[in-house]
C-alpha positions in Angstrom: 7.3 -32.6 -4.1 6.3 -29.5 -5.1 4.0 -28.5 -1.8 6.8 -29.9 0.7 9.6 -27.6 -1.4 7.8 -24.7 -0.8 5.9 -25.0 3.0 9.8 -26.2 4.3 10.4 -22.9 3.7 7.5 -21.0 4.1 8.9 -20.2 7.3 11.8 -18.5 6.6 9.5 -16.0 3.4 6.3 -15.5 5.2 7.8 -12.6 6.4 8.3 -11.4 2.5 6.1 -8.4 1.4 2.8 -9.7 0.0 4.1 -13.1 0.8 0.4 -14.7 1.8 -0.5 -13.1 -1.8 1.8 -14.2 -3.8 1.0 -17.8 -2.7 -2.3 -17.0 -4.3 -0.9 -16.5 -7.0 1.2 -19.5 -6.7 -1.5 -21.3 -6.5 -3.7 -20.5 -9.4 -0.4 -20.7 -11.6 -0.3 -24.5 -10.1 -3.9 -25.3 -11.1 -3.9 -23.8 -14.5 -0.4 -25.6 -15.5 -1.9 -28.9 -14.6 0.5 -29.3 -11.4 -2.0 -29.0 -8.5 -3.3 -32.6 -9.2 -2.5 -35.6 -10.9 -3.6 -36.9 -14.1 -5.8 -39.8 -14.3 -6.2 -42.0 -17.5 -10.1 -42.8 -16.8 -10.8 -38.9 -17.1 -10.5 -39.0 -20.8 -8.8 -36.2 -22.3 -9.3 -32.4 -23.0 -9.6 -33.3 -27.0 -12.7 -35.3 -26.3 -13.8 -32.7 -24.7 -13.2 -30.3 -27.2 -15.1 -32.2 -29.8 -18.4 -32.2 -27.2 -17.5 -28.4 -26.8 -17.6 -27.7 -30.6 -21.2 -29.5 -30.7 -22.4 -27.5 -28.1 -21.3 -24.1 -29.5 -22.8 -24.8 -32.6 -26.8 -25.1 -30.9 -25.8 -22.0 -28.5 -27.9 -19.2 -28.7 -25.4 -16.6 -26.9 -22.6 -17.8 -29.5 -24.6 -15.6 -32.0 -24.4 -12.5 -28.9 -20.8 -13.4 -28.6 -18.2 -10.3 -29.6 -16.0 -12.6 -31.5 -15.3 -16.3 -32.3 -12.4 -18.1 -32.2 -10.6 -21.3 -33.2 -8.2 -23.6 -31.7 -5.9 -23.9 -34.2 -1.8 -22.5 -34.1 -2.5 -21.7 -29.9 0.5 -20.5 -28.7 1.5 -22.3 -25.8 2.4 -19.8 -23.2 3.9 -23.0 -21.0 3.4 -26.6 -20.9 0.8 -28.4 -20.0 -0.2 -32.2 -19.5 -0.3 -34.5 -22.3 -3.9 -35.0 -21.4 -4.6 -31.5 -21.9 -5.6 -29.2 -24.7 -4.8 -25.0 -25.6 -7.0 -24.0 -27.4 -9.0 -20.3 -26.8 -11.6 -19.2 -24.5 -14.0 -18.8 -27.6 -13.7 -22.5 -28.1 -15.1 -23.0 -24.0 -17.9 -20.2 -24.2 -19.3 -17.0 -25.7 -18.1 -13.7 -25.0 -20.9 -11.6 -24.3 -20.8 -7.7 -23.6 -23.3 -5.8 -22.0 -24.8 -2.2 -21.8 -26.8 0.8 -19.9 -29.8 2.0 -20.4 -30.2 6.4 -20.2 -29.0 6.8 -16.5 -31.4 10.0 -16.4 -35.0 8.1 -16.9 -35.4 6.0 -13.5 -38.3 4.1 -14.9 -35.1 2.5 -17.0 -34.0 0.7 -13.4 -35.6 -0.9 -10.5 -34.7 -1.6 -7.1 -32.4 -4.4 -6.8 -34.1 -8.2 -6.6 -37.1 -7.0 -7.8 -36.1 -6.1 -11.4 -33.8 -8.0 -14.4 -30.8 -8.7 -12.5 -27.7 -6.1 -13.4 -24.5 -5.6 -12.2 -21.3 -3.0 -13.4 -17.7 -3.2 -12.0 -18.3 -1.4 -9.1 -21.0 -4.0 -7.7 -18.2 -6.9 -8.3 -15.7 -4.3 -6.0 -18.2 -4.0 -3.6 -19.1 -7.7 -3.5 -17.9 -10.0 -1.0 -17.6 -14.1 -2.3 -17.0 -15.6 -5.7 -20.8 -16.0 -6.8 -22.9 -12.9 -7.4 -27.2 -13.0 -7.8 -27.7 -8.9 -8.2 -26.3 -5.6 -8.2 -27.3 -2.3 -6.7 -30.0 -1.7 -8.8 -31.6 -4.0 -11.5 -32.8 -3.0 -15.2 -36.1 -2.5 -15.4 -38.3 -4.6 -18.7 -38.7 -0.9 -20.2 -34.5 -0.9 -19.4 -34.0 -3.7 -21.1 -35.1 -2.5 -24.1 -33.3 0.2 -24.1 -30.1 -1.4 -24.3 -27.9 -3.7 -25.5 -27.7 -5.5 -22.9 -28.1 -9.9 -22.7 -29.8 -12.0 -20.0 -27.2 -14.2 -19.4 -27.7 -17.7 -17.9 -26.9 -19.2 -14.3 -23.3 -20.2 -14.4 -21.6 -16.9 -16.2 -17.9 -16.3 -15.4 -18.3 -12.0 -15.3 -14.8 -10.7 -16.2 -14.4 -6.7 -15.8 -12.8 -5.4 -18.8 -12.6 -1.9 -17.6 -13.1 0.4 -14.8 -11.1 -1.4 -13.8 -9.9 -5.0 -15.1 -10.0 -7.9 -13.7 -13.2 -8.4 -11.5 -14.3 -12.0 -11.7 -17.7 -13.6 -10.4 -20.1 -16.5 -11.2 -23.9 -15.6 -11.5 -26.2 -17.6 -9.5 -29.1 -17.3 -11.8 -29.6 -15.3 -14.7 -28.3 -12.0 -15.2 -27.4 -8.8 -17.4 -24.6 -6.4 -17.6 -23.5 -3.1 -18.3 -20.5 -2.5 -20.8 -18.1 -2.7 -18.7 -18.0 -6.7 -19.0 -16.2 -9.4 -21.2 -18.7 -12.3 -19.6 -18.1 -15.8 -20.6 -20.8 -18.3 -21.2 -19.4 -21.9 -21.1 -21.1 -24.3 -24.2 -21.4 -26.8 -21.1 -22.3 -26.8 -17.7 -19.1 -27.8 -15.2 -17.2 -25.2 -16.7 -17.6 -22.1 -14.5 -15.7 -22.5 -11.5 -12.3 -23.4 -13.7 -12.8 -21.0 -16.4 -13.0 -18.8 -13.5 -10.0 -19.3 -11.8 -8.0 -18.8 -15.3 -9.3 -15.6 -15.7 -7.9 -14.9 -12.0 -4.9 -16.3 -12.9 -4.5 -15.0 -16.4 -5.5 -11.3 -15.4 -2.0 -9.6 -15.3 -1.6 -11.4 -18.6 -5.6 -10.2 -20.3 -4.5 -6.6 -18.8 -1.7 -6.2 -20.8 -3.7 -6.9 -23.1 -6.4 -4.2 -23.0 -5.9 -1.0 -24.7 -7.1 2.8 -24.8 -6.2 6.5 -23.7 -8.8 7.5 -21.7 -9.4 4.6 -19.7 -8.2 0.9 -21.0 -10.3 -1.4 -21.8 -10.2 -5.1 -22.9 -11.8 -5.7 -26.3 -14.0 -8.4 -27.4 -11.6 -9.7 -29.8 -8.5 -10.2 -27.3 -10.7 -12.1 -24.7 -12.2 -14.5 -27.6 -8.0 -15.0 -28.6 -6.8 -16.0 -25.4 -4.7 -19.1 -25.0 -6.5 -21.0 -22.5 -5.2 -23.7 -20.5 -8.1 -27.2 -20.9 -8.5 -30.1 -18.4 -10.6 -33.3 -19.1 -13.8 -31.8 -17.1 -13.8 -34.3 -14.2 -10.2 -32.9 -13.9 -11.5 -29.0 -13.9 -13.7 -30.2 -10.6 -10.8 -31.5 -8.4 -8.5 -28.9 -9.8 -11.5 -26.2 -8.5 -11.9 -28.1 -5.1 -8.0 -28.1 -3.9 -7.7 -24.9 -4.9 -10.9 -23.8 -2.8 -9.1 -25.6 0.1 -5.9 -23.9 -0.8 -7.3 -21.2 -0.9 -9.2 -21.5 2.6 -5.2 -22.1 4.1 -3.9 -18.7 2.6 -6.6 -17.2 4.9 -6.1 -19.1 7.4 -2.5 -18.3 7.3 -3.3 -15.0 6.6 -5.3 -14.5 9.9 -2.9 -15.9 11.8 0.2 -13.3 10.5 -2.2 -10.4 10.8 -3.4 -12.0 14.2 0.7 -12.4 15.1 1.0 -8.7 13.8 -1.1 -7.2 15.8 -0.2 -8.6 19.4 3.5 -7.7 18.4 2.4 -4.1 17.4 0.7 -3.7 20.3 3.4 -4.9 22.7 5.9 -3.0 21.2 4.1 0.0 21.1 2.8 -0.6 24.7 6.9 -1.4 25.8 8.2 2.0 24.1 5.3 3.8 25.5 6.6 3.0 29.5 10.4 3.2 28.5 9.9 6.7 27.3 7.1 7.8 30.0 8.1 9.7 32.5 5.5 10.0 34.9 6.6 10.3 38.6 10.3 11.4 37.2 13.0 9.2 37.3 13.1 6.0 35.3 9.9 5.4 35.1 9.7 3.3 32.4 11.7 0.7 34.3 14.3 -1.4 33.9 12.8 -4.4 32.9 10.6 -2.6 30.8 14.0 -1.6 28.7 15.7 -5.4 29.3 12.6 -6.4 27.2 13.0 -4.2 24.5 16.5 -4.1 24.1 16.8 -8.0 24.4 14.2 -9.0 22.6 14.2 -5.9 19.4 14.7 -8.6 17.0 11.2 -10.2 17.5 9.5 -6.5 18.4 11.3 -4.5 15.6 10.9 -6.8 12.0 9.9 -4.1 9.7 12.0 -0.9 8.7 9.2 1.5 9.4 9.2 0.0 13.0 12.4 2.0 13.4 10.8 4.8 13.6 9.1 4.1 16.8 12.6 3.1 18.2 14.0 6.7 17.1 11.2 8.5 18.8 12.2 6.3 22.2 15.1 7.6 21.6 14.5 11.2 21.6 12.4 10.9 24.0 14.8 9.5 26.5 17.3 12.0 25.6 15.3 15.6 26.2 14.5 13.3 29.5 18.0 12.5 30.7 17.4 9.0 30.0 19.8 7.5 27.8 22.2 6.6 30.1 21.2 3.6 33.1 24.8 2.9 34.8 24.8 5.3 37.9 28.5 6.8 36.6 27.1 8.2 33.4 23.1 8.7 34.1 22.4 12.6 33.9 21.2 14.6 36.9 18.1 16.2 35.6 17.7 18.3 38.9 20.4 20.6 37.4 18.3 21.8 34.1 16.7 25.2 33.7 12.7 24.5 32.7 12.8 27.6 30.0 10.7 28.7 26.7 11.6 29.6 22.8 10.5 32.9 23.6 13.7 33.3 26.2 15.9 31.3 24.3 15.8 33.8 20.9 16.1 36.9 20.0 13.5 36.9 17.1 10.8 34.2 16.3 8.9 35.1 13.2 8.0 34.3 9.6 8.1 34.7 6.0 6.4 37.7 4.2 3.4 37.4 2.1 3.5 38.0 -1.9 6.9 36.9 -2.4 5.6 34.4 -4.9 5.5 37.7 -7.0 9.5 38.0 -7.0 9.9 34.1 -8.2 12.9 34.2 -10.5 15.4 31.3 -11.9 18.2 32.6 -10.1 19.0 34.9 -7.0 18.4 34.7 -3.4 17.3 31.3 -2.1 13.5 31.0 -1.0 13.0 28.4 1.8 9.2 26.6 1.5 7.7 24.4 3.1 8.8 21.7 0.7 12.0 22.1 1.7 12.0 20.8 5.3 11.6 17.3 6.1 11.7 16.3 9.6 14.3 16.9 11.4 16.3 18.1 7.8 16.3 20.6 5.1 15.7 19.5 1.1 17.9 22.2 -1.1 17.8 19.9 -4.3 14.3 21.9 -5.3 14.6 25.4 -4.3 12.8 28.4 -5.5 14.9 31.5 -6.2 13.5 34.9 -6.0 14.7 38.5 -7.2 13.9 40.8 -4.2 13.5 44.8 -4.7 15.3 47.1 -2.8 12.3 48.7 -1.1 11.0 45.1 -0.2 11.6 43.9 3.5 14.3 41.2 4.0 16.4 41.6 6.9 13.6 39.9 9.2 13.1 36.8 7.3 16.8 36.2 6.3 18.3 33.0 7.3 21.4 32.6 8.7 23.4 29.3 9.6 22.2 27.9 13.3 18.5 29.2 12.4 15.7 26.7 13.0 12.5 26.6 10.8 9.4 25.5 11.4 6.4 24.6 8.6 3.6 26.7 10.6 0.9 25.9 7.5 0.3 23.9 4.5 1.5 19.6 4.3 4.4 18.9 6.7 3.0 21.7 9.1 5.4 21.1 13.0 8.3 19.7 10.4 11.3 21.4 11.8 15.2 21.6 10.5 18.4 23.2 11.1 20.1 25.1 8.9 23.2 23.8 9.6 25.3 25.2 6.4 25.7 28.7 5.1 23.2 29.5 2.0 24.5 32.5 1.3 21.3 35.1 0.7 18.3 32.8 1.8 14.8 33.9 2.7 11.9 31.5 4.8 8.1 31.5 3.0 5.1 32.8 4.8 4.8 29.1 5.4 7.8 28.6 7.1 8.6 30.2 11.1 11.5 31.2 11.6 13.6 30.5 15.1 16.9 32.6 16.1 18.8 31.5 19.0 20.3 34.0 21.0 23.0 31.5 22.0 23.6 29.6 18.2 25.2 26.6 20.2 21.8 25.5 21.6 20.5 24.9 18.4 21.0 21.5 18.0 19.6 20.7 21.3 16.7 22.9 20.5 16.1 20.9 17.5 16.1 17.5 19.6 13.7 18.8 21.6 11.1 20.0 18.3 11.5 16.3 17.1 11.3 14.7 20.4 7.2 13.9 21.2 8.1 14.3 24.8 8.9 17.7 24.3 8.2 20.8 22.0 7.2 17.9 19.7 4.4 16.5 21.4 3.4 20.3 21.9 3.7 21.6 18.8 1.6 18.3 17.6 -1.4 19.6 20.2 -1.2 22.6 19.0 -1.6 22.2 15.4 -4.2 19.7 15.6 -5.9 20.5 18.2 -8.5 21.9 16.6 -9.6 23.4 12.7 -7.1 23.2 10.1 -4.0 21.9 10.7 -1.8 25.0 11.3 0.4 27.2 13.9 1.1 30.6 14.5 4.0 32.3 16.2 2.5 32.0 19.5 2.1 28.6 19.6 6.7 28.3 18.8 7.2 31.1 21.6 5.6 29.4 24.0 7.0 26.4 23.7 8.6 24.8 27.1 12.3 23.4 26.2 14.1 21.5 29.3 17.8 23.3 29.1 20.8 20.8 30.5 24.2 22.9 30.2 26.1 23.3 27.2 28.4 20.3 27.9 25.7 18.0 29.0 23.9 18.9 25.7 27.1 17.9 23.4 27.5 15.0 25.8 23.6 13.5 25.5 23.7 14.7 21.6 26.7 12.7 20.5 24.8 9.9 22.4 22.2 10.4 20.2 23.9 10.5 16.9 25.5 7.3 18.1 21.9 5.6 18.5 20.7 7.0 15.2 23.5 5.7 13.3 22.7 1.9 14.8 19.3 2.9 13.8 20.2 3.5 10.2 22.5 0.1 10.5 19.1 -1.9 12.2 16.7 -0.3 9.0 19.5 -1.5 6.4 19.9 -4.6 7.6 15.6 -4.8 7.8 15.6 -4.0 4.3 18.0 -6.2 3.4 16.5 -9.3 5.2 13.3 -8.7 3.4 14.6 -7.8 -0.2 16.3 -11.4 0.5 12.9 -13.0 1.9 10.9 -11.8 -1.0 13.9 -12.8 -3.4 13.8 -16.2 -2.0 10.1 -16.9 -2.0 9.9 -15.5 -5.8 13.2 -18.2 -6.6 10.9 -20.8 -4.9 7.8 -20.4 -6.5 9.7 -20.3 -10.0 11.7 -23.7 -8.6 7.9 -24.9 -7.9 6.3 -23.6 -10.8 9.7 -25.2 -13.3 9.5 -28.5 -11.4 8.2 -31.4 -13.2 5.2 -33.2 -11.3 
């Protein structure tokens, strides 16, 4: 019941962030609550095998290594479990054994790796690909050994990271030692390994809450020995540890296949908008079709929000080409535009003077930086202030309403924005180039074109990172070409735009929307799943 409730559906949640994950996730939580596979009476039960655990802690020597012992006594029960099952701790399934480093600085402490006493840290479980684990980078060397506190371990230990960071689990293949950075558990009885495991996998939100410390956190000895752990009738633990290898094995395979699925629909999307907004040849040289397969199939090329962004480029694009329109009574006559430059359009292109960081005060003029222009849009809720002398120079770097910035250095360099309000005394960075129109009308339509990649985007993009540092002088804005339709045409094509962009905002909100409410359904029907009785 519980499988069919949630792969109906799969369908309609696979789309959810994470959602391949999170059935990970599912799927542990299935196998350690005892609802992955059924109970059977010939098994015996976990309190049988508790009793053949105790005897075989008592003759274990790595109980005596172990950080702590626990009991199974007053377990909290963090959920239910089968009748047939047991909480008790992971002290009562194995010893938890630390580990330790010899001095770093004396290389006759470590030898190469196979050739030494096997030793791994954290950062050899990162690297490592698989559940099992023989060596690390480097093995401890006999001198090594005896330099640390360190444990040879035996074939079969579950390694748990407890720091650096948390949560790392392998099984060794044969015996092994580890640095400090472990919590390992050594099971009183062999058939143990594989499900203890998979509950520290599926407990390891739960043992990192757990850990504690300031400069790094770290789980103690004491709170893995305490935890409340889940125990199976051992025949049990081995089916349980089968289906969820094959489980597993179908969350990859269905993880290939939406990655697979992905990337053809990245690629043909990206490979439709590419010809739509070409323009080689003049003309609409994207095609018609070309469009027809965008525009009538968006819903299966455009499933994410950030795949908007792509469409808003097309747009733009389109636009500074005379593009937008297809129907012969509205499509614009491109062979009417004037080909022209920044440098003819303005009256002054410049920047912001250096050492005004010296004049910083909490109030007075306004200082644009670079912080404050986003693409395509100015940020004013963080603004510097500064408190110019009367000798200083200002005039040149003022802003006025209808200017157009540029970020010329520094993160965000090509961002440009309008200033499309009156701020009153304002000054631009060193950071910041400044644009003044001679004709202030054109402004928005100059703007179009510095966000548009087909146009003084794309060749203030080449420009800054081309080659060096990402970065543009004033040169590199003068000499920017800018395709000029007339006034009218500009207002006419711009208002087009503003129409597309708000359908764009609509398409994102309604994207967002859809997968807020696929992640919120798959999350309602792995709780369903994970409340249902078996």
């Amino acid at each position: 019941m519980i499988g069919k409730l949630l792969w109906e559906e799969f369908d309609r949640v696979a789309e959810a962030p994470d959602a391949i994950e999170q059935l990970r996730r599912f799927v542990l939580d299935l196998a350690v609550r005892g609802k992955l596979v059924e109970q059977r009476p010939e098994e015996g039960t976990a309190k049988e095998l508790l009793e053949r655990l105790k005897d075989a802690a008592a003759v274990s020597k790595y109980r005596r290594a172990s950080r702590a012992n626990g009991r199974s006594s007053d377990v909290a029960a963090p959920f239910p479990i089968p009748h047939t099952w047991e909480w008790c701790t992971v002290a009562n399934v194995g010893a938890i054994v630390g580990g330790g480093t010899p001095p770093t600085s004396d290389p006759l402490n470590f030898a190469p790796s196979g050739t030494g006493i096997a030793w791994v840290t954290p950062a050899d479980l990162g690297s490592h690909a698989g559940p099992i684990i023989s060596h690390g980078a480097r093995d401890l060397s006999a001198i090594g050994m005896s330099k640390c506190a360190a444990t040879v371990m035996p074939k079969g230990t579950v390694l748990f990271s407890s720091r650096a960071p948390i949560g790392y689990v392998a099984i060794s293949s044969g015996p092994i030692t580890t640095n400090q950075g472990f919590r390992s558990v050594v099971p009183y009885l062999n058939g143990m390994s594989q499900y203890i495991a998979l509950f520290l996998r599926a407990f390891r939100e739960t043992i990192e809450a757990k850990a504690s410390g300031t400069t790094f956190r770290e789980v103690s000895g004491k709170v893995m020995t305490t935890l409340p752990f889940p125990l199976p009738p051992l025949d049990e633990q081995e089916r349980i540890t089968t289906k969820v290898a094959e489980l597993m094995r179908l969350c990859d395979s269905l993880e290939s296949a939406r990655s697979s699925r992905e990337s053809i629909r990245d690629t043909l999307r990206a490979a439709c908008l590419r010809r739509v907004r070409s323009n080689a040849g003049g003309g609409m040289a994207g095609d018609d079709e070309t469009l027809d397969i965008v525009t009538n199939h968006y819903e299966k090329l455009i499933t994410d929000p950030n795949h908007v962004g792509d469409l808003r480029e097309m747009i733009r694009d389109l636009a500074v080409q005379g593009r937008l329109w297809r129907d012969p009574e509205n499509r614009v006559d491109i062979s009417n535009w004037e080909s022209t430059n920044i440098r003819e359009l303005t009256s002054i292109v410049t920047s912001g003077s250096r050492g005004w960081s010296d004049y910083y005060a909490s109030s007075g003029a306004k200082f644009i930086r670079a912080q404050n222009v986003r693409f395509g849009r100015l940020l004013l809720d963080k603004l510097a202030f500064v408190d110019i002398p009367p000798q200083a120079e200002g005039s040149r770097t003022r802003l006025d309403r209808h200017d157009i910035v540029v970020v010329i250095t520094g993160a965000g360099v090509t961002n440009p924005a309008l200033v499309d309000l009156d701020l009153g005394e304002a000054y631009v960075s060193q950071h910041i180039g400044l644009i003044k129109l001679k004709n202030k009308e054109f402004a928005p339509w100059v703007l179009l074109c510095l966000m548009a990649p087909a146009s003084a985007r794309g060749q203030l993009m080449a420009r800054a990172y081309g080659a060096g540092k990402p970065g543009l002088n004033l040169t590199n804005i003068r000499t920017l070409d800018i395709p000029l339709p007339s006034l009218p045409e500009q207002r006419r094509i711009l208002e087009r735009v503003n129409q597309l962009m708000g359908v764009c905002d609509a398409l994102e909100r309604d994207l967002r929307s859809a997968r807020n409410s696929r992640l919120l359904l798959l999350r309602s029907l792995l709780r369903r799943a994970l409340d249902a009785p078996r």
